[in-house]
DRENDO-1510 file (C-alpha; in Angstrom, 1 decimal, always signed):
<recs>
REC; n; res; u; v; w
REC; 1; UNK; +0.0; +0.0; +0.0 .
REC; 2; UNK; +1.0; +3.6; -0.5 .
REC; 3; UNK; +0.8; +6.6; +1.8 .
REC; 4; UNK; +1.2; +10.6; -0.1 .
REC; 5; UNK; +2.3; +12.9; +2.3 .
REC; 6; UNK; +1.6; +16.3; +1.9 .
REC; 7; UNK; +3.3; +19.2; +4.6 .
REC; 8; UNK; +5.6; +22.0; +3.8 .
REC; 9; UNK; +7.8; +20.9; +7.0 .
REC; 10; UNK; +10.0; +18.4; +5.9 .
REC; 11; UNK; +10.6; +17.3; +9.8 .
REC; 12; UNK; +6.7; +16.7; +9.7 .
REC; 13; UNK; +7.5; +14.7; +6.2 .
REC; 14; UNK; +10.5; +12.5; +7.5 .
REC; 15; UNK; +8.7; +11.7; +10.9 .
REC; 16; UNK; +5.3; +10.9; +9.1 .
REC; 17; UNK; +7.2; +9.1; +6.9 .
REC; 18; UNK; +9.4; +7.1; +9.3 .
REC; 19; UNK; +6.0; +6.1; +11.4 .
REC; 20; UNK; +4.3; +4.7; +7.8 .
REC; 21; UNK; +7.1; +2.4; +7.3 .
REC; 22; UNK; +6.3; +0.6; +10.4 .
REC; 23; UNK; +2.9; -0.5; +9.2 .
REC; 24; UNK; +3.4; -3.9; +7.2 .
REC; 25; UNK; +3.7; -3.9; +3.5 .
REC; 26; UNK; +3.1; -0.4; +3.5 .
REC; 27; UNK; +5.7; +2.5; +2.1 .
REC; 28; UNK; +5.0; +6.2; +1.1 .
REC; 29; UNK; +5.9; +9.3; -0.9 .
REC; 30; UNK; +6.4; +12.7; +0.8 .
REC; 31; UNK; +6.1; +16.2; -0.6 .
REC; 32; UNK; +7.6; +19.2; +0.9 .
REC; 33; UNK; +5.9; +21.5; -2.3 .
REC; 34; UNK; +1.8; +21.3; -2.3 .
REC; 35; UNK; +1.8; +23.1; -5.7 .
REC; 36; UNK; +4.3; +20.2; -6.9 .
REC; 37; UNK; +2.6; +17.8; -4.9 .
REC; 38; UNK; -1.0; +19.3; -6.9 .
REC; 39; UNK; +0.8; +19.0; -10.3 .
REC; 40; UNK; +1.7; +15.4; -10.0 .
REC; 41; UNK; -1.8; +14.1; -8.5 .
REC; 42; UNK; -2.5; +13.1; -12.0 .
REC; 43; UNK; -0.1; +10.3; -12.4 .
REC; 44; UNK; +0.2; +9.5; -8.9 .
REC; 45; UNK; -0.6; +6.1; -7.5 .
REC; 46; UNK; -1.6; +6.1; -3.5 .
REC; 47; UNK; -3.7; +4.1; -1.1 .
REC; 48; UNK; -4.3; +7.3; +1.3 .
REC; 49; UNK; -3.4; +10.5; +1.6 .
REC; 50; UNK; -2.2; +12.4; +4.7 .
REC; 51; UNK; -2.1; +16.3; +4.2 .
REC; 52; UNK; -1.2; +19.1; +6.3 .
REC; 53; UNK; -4.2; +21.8; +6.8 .
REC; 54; UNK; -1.8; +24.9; +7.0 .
REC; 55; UNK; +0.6; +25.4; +4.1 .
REC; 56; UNK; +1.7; +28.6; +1.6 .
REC; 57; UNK; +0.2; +28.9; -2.1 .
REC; 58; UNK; -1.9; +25.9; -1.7 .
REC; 59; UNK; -3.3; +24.2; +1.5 .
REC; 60; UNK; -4.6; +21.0; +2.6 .
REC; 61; UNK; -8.6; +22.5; +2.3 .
REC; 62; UNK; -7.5; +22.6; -1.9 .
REC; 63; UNK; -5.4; +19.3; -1.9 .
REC; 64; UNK; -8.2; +17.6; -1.0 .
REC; 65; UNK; -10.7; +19.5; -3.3 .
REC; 66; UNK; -7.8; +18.1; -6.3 .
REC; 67; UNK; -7.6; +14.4; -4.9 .
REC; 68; UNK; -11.1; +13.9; -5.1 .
REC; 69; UNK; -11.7; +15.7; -8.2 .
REC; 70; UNK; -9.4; +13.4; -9.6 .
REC; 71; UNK; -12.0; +10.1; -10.7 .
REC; 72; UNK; -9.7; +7.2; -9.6 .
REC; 73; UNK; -9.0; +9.2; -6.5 .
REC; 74; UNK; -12.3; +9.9; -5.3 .
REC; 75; UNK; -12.9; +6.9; -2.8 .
REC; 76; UNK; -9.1; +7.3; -1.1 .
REC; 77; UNK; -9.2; +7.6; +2.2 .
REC; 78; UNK; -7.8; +11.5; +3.2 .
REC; 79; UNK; -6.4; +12.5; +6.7 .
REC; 80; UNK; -6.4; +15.7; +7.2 .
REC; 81; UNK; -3.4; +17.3; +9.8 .
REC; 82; UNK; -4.2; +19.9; +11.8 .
REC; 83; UNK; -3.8; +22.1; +14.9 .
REC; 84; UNK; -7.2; +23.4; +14.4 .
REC; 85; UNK; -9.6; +22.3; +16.6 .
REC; 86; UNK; -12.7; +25.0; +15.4 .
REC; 87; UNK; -15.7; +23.4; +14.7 .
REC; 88; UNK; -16.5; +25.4; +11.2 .
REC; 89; UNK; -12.7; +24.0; +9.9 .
REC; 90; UNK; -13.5; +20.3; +10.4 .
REC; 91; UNK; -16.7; +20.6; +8.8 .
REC; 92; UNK; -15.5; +22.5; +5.9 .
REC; 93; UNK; -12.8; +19.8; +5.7 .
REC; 94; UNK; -15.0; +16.8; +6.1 .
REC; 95; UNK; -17.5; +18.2; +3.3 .
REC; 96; UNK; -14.6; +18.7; +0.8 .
REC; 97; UNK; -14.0; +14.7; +0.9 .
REC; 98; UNK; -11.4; +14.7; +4.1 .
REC; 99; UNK; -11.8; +11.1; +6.1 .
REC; 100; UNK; -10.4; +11.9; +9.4 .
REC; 101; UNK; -8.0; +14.2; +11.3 .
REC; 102; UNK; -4.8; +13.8; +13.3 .
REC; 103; UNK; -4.1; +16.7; +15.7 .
REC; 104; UNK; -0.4; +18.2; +15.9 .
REC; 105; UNK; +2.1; +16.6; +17.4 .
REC; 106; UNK; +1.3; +13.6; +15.9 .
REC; 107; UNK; +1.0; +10.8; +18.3 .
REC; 108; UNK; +2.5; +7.4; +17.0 .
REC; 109; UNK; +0.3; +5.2; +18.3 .
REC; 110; UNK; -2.8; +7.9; +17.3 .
REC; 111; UNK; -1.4; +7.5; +13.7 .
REC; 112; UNK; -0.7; +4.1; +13.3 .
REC; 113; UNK; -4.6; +2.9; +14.2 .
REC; 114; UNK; -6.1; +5.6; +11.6 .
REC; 115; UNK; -4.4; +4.5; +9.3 .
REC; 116; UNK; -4.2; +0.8; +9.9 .
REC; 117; UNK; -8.1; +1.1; +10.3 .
REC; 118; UNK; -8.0; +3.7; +6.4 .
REC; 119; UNK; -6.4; +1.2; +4.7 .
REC; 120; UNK; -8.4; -1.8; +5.5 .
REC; 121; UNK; -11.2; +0.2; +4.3 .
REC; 122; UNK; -9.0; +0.8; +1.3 .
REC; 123; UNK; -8.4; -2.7; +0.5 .
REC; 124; UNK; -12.0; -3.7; +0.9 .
REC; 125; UNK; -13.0; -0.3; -1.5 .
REC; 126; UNK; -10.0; -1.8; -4.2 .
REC; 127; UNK; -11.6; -5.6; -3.5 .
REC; 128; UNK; -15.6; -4.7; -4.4 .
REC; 129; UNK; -13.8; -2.6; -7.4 .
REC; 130; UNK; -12.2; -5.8; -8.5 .
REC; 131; UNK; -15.5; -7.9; -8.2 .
REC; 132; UNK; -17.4; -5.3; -10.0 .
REC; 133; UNK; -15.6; -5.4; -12.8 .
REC; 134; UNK; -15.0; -9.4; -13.0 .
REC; 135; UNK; -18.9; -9.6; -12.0 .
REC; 136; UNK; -19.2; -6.4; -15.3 .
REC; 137; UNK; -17.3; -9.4; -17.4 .
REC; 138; UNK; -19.4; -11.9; -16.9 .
REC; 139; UNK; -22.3; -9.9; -17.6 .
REC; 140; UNK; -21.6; -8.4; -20.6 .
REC; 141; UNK; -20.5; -11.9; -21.9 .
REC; 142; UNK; -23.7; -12.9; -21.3 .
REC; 143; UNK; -25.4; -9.7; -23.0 .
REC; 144; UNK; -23.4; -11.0; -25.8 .
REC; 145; UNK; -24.7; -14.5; -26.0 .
REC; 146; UNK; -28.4; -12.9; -25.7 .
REC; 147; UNK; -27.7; -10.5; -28.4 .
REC; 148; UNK; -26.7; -12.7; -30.3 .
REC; 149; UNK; -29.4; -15.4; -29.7 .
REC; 150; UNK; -31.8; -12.4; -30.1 .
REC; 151; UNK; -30.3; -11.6; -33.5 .
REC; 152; UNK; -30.3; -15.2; -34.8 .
REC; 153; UNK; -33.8; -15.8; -34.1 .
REC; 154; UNK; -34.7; -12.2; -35.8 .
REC; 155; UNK; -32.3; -13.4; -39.1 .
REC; 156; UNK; -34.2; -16.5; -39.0 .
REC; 157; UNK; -37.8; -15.3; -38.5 .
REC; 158; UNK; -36.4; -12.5; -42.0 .
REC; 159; UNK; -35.9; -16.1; -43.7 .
REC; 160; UNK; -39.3; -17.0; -43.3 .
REC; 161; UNK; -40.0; -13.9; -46.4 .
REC; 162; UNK; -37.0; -15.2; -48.5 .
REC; 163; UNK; -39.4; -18.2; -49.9 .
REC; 164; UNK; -41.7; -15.6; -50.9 .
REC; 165; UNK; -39.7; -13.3; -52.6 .
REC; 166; UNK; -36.3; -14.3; -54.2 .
REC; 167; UNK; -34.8; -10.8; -53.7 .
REC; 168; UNK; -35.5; -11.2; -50.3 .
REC; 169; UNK; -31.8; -12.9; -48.9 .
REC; 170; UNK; -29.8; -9.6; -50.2 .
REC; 171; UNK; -32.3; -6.8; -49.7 .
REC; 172; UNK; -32.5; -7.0; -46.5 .
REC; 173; UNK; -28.9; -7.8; -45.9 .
REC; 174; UNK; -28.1; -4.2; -47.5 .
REC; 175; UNK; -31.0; -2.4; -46.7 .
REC; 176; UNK; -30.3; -3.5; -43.1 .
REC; 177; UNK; -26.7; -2.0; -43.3 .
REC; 178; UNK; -27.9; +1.2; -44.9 .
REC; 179; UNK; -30.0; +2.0; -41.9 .
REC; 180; UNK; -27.3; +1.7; -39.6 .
REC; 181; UNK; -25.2; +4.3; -41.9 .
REC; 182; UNK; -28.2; +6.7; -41.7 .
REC; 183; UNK; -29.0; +6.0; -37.8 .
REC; 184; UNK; -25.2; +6.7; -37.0 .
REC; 185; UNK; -24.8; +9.8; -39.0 .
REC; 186; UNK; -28.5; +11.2; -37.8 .
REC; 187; UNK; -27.1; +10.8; -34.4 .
REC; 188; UNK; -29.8; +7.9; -32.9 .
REC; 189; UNK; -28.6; +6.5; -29.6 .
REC; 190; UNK; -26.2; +3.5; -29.6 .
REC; 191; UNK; -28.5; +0.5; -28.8 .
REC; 192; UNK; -30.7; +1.9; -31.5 .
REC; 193; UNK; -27.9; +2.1; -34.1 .
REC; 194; UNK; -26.8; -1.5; -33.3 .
REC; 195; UNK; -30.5; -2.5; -33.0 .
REC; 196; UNK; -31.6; -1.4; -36.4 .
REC; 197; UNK; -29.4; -3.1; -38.9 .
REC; 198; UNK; -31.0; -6.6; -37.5 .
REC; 199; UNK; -34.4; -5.1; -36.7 .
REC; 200; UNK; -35.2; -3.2; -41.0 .
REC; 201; UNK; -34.6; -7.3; -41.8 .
REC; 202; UNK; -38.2; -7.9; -41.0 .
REC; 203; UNK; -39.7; -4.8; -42.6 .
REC; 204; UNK; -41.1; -6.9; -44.8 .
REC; 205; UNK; -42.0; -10.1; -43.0 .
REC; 206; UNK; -46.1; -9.3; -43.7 .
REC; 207; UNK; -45.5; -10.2; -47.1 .
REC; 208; UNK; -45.8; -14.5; -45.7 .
REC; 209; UNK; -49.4; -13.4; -46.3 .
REC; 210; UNK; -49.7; -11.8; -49.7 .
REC; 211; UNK; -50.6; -14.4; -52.2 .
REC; 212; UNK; -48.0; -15.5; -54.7 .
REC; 213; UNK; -50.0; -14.3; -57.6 .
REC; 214; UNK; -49.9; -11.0; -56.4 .
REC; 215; UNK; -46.4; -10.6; -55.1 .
REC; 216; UNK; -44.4; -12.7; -58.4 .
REC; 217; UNK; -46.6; -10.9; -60.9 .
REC; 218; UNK; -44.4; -9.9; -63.3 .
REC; 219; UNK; -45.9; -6.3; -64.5 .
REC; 220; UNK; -48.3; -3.5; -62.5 .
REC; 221; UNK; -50.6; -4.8; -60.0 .
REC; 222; UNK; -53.9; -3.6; -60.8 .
REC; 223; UNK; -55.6; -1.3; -58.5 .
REC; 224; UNK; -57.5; -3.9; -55.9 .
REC; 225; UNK; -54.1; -6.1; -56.5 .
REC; 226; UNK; -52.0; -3.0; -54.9 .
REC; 227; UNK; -54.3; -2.1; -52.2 .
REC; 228; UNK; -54.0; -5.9; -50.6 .
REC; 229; UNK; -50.2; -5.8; -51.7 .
REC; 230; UNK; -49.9; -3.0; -49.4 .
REC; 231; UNK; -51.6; -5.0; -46.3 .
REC; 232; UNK; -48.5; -6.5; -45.7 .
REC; 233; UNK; -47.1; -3.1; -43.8 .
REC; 234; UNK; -49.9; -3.5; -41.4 .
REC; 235; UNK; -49.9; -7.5; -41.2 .
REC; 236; UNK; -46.2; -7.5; -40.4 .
REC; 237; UNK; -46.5; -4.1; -38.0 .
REC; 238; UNK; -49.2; -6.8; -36.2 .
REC; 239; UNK; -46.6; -10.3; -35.8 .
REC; 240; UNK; -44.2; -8.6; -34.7 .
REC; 241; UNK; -46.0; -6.2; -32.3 .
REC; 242; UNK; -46.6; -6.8; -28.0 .
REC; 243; UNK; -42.9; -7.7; -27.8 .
REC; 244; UNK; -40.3; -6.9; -24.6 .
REC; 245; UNK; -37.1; -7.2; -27.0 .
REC; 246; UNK; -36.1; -3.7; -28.3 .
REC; 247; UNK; -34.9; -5.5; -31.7 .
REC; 248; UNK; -38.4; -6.9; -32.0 .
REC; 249; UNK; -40.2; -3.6; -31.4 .
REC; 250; UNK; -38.0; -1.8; -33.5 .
REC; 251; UNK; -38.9; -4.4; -36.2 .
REC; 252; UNK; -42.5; -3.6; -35.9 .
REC; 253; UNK; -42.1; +0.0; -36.1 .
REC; 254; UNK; -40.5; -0.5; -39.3 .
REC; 255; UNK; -42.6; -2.9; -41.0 .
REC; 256; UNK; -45.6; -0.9; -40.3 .
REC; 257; UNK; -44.4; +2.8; -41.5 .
REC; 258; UNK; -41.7; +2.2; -43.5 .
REC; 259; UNK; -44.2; +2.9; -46.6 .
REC; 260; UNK; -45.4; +6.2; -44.5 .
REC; 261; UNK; -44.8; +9.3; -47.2 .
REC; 262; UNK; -43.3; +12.5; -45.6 .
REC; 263; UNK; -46.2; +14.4; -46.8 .
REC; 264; UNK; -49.1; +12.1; -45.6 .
REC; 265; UNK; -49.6; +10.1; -48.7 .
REC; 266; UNK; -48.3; +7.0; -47.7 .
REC; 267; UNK; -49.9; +4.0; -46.2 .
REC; 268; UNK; -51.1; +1.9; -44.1 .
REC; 269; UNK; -51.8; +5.1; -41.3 .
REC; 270; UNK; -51.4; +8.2; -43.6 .
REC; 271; UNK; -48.9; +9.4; -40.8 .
REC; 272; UNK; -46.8; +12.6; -41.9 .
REC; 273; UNK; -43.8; +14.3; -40.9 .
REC; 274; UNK; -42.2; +13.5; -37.3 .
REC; 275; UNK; -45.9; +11.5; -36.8 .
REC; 276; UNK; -44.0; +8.5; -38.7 .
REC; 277; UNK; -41.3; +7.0; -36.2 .
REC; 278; UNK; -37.6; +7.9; -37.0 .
REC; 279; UNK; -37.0; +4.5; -37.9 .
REC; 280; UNK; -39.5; +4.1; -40.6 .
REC; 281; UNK; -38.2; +7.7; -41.7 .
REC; 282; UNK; -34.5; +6.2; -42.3 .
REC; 283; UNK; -36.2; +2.4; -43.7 .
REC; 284; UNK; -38.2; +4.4; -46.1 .
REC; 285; UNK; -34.7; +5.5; -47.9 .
REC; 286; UNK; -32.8; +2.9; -47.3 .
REC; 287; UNK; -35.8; +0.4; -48.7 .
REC; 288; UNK; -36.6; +2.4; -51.8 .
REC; 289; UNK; -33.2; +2.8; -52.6 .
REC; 290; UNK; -32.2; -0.6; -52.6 .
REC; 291; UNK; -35.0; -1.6; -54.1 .
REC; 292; UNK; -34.3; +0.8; -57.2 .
REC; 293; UNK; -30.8; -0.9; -57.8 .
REC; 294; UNK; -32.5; -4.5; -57.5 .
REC; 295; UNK; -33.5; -6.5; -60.5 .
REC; 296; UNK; -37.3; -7.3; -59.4 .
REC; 297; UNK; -40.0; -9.4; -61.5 .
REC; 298; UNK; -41.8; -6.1; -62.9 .
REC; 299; UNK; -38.6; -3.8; -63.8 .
REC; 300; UNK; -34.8; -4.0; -64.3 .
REC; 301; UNK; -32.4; -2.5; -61.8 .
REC; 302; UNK; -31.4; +1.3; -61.9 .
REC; 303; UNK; -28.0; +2.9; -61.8 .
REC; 304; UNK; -27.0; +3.9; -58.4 .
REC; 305; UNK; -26.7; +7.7; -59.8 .
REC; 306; UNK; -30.2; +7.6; -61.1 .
REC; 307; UNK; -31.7; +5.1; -57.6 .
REC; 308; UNK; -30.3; +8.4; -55.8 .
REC; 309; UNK; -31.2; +11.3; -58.0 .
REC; 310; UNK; -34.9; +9.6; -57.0 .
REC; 311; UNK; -34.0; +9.6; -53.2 .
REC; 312; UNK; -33.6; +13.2; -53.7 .
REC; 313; UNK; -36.4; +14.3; -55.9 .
REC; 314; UNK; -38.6; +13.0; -53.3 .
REC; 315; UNK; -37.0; +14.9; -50.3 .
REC; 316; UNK; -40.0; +16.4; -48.7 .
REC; 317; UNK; -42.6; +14.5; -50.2 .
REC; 318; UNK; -41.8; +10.8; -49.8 .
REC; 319; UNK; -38.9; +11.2; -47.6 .
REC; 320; UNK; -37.7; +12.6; -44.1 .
REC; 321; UNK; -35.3; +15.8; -45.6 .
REC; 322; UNK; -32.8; +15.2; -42.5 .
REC; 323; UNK; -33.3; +11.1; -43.7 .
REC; 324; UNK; -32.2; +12.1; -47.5 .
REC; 325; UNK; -29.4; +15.1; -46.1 .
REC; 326; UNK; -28.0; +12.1; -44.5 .
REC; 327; UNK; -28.2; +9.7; -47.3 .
REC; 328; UNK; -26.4; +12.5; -49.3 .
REC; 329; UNK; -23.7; +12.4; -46.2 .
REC; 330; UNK; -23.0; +9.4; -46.4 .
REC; 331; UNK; -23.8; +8.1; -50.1 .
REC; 332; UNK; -19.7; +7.1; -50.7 .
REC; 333; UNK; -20.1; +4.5; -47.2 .
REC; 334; UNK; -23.7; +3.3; -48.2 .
REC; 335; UNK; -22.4; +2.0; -51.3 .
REC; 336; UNK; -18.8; +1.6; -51.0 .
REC; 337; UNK; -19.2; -0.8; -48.2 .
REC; 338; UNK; -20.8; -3.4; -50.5 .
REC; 339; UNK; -19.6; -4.5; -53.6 .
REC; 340; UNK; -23.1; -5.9; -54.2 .
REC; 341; UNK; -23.8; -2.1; -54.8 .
REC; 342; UNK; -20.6; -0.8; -56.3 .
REC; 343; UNK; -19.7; -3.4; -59.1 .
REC; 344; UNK; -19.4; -2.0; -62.7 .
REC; 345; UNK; -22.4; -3.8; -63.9 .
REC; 346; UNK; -24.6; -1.7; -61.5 .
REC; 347; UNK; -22.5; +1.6; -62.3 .
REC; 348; UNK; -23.5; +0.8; -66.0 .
REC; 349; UNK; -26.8; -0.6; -66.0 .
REC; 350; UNK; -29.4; +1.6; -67.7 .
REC; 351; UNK; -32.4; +3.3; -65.8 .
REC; 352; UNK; -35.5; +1.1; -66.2 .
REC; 353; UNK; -37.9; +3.0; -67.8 .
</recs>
């Protein structure tokens, strides 16, 4: 264990030292300079502090006000040494984080039982550290495992649409990736931005209950064809909602707005402007996007210029314009990180008509 002593009377430092090496396993490091002893609490290691009340240019009321400002300082024990007996001292000195006193002269035996009795506390202070952070371990291992669980069951349950829809697999794989690009740079919290990638996978899960004839047809759905295509927001919004797991609920926010318009034209609520959740606001991009660049059964894929040159012309209308001011952002990372986006056949591909 280490002692800091603090007093401008370097008798006071020798003797306080001297009676500190008598207490097993225990050594210490005295300062004769407060202001050089204030400079160097920074990268000073120590188990308690012993400071003189009374010294020039800084005194012990201040160098205790430093220690415990100091983060990995602030649960050392602090004895404060003093010929003051007023009553208004002690309790300014005990409120700025001061432990205990020892009165001038210092009596040996006085000294040795503070700080015998300080540094047990110390130890047992340094021993709940050291189980909170193996017992902080253990537990964020097993957040792991349960994140992890959590997202395997959410990729399998997004496995269950693949059957239905052979664009499926990679759409969501992308569109997923895009959402976390445009939850990061719109500044979401950080269990959102991990959540979403995993949670825009099952935007489209309501589609298990559109019928094949309807969702494989090959050119425009006609008018009663469209309105039950676009049940599926609403069906998925319902299997996945009532759940406890933020990746889940997430999921359901998505799959029921994520074909909410900006300007209230969208379906299956109408919802406008900050009305639609911020997640379906950042799907809504992401989705149409990818699904421009996508060869589907009714049209070819688009160019990526052309996929985004749509993103924006619909800034306002369609989209979120913080949603598409991010997408602009952070176009270069949205496709640069895939090369299912960036090969040259994409880059040259012509607009579908």
């Amino acid at each position: 264990m280490q002692a800091l002593i603090v007093d401008d009377n370097a008798t006071n430092v020798a003797l306080l030292q001297c009676l500190i090496a008598r207490i097993d396993n225990c050594q210490s490091i005295g300062f004769t300079d407060a202001v050089e002893a204030l400079n160097r609490l920074p990268e000073l290691d120590f188990d308690i502090a012993l400071v003189d009340f009374v010294m020039p240019e800084v005194d012990g009321l201040q160098l205790v006000k430093a220690i415990r400002a100091i983060p990995r300082h602030a649960h050392v024990p602090i004895v404060m040494i003093t010929t003051a007996e007023a009553r208004d001292v002690r309790i300014e000195t005990l409120t700025a984080g001061a432990n205990d006193f020892l009165a001038k002269p210092i009596d040996p035996v006085d000294l040795r039982a503070r700080v015998v009795n300080l540094l047990a506390l110390r130890k047992a202070q340094q021993a709940l550290e050291q189980r909170a952070v193996h017992l902080q371990v253990e537990v964020d291992k097993a957040l792991r495992v349960l994140v992890a669980r959590e997202e395997e069951i959410v990729w399998r349950l997004s496995r269950a649409t693949e059957g239905r829809d052979p664009e499926t697999g990679g759409h969501i794989r992308r569109m997923g990736l895009t959402c976390r690009i445009l939850a990061e740079e719109l500044g979401l919290g950080p269990e959102t931005c991990r959540a979403i990638p995993v949670a825009a996978q099952m935007h489209d899960i309501g589609k298990v209950g559109i019928p094949d004839y309807i969702l494989f047809k090959p050119g425009p759905l006609t008018p009663d064809e469209r309105v039950i295509m676009q049940t599926h927001a609403a069906l998925g919004e319902e299997i996945l909602s009532g759940s406890d797991a933020l990746l889940v609920r997430i999921g359901a926010e998505i799959a029921g707005s994520h074909h909410e318009h900006w300007n209230g034209r969208g379906y299956p609520r109408g919802l406008a402007g900050e009305a639609i959740p911020i997640t379906g606001r950042i799907a809504a991009v992401a989705d149409v996007f990818d699904a421009l660049i996508s060869d589907r059964p009714y049209k070819r894929a688009w160019t990526l210029e052309a996929a985004r040159d749509h993103v924006v012309s619909e800034r306002g209308r369609q989209f979120d314009p913080a949603c598409v001011d991010a997408f602009l952002r952070r176009f270069d990372d949205i496709v640069g990180r895939d090369t299912d986006f960036a090969g040259p056949e994409r880059m040259g591909r012509p607009t579908a008509a």
